[in-house]
GUZA-112122 format. One line per field, with one value per residue (C-alpha): x, y, z. Coordinates in nm, 4 decimals, decimal comma. Layout:
residues N
east c(X|...)
north c(Y|...)
up c(Z|...)
//
This chain:
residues 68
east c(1,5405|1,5328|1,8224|1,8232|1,8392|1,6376|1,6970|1,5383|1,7547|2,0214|1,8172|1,7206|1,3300|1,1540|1,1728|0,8085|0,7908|0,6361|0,8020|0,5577|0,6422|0,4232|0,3654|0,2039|0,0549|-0,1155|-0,1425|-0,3121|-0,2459|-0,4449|-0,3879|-0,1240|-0,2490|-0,0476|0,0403|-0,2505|-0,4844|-0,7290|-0,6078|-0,5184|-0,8112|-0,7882|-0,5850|-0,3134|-0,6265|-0,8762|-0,6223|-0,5018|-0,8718|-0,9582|-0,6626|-0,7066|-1,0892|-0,9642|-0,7657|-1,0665|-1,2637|-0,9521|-0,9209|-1,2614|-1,1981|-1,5214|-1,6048|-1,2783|-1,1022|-0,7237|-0,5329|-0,4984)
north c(-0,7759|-0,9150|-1,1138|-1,4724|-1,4842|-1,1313|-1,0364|-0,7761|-0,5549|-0,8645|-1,1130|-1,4459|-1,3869|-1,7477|-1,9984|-2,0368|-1,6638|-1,6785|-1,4188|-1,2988|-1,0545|-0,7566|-0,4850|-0,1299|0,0329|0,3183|0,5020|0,7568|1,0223|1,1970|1,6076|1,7175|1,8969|2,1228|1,9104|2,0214|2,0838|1,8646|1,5302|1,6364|1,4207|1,1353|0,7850|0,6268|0,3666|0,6802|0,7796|0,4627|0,3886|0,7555|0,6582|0,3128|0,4273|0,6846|0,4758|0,1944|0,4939|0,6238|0,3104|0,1725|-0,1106|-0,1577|-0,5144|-0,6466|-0,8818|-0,7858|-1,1024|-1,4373)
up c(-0,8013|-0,4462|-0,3359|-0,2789|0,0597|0,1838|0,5461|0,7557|0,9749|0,9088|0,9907|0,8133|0,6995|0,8186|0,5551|0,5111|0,3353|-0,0149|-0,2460|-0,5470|-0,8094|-0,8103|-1,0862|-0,9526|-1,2688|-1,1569|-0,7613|-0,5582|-0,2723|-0,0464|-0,0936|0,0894|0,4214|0,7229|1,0272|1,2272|0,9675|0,7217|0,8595|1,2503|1,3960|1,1535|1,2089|0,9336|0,8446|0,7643|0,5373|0,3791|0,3499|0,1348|-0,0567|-0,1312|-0,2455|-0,4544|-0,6462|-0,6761|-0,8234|-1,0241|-1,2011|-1,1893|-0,9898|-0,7990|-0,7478|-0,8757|-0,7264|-0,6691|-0,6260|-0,7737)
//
């Protein structure tokens, strides 16, 4: 549970922060891959992107809206 008060690197967060509760019931991963192999050309958004469509296909979320 997060504490009242939650602080990053000991520092007051602003006090217009929202706080939601958030439940993760399923996930995805791209393959693992050597340093300078598979993924040696491609940027942290290429892969967050193959993930985050993996998981869309994984659970059959296509077209779903994902927040309130």
């Amino acid at each position: 549970m997060a504490p009242d008060n939650p602080t990053v690197e000991g520092k007051q967060m602003a006090n217009n922060t929202t706080r939601r509760r958030v439940a993760v019931l399923g996930g995805n991963r791209i393959p693992f891959a050597r340093s300078d192999g598979a993924y040696a050309n491609a940027s942290n958004q290429d892969m967050f992107t193959a993930a985050l469509d993996g998981l869309i296909d994984r659970f059959d979320l296509a077209g779903e809206r994902l927040a309130r």
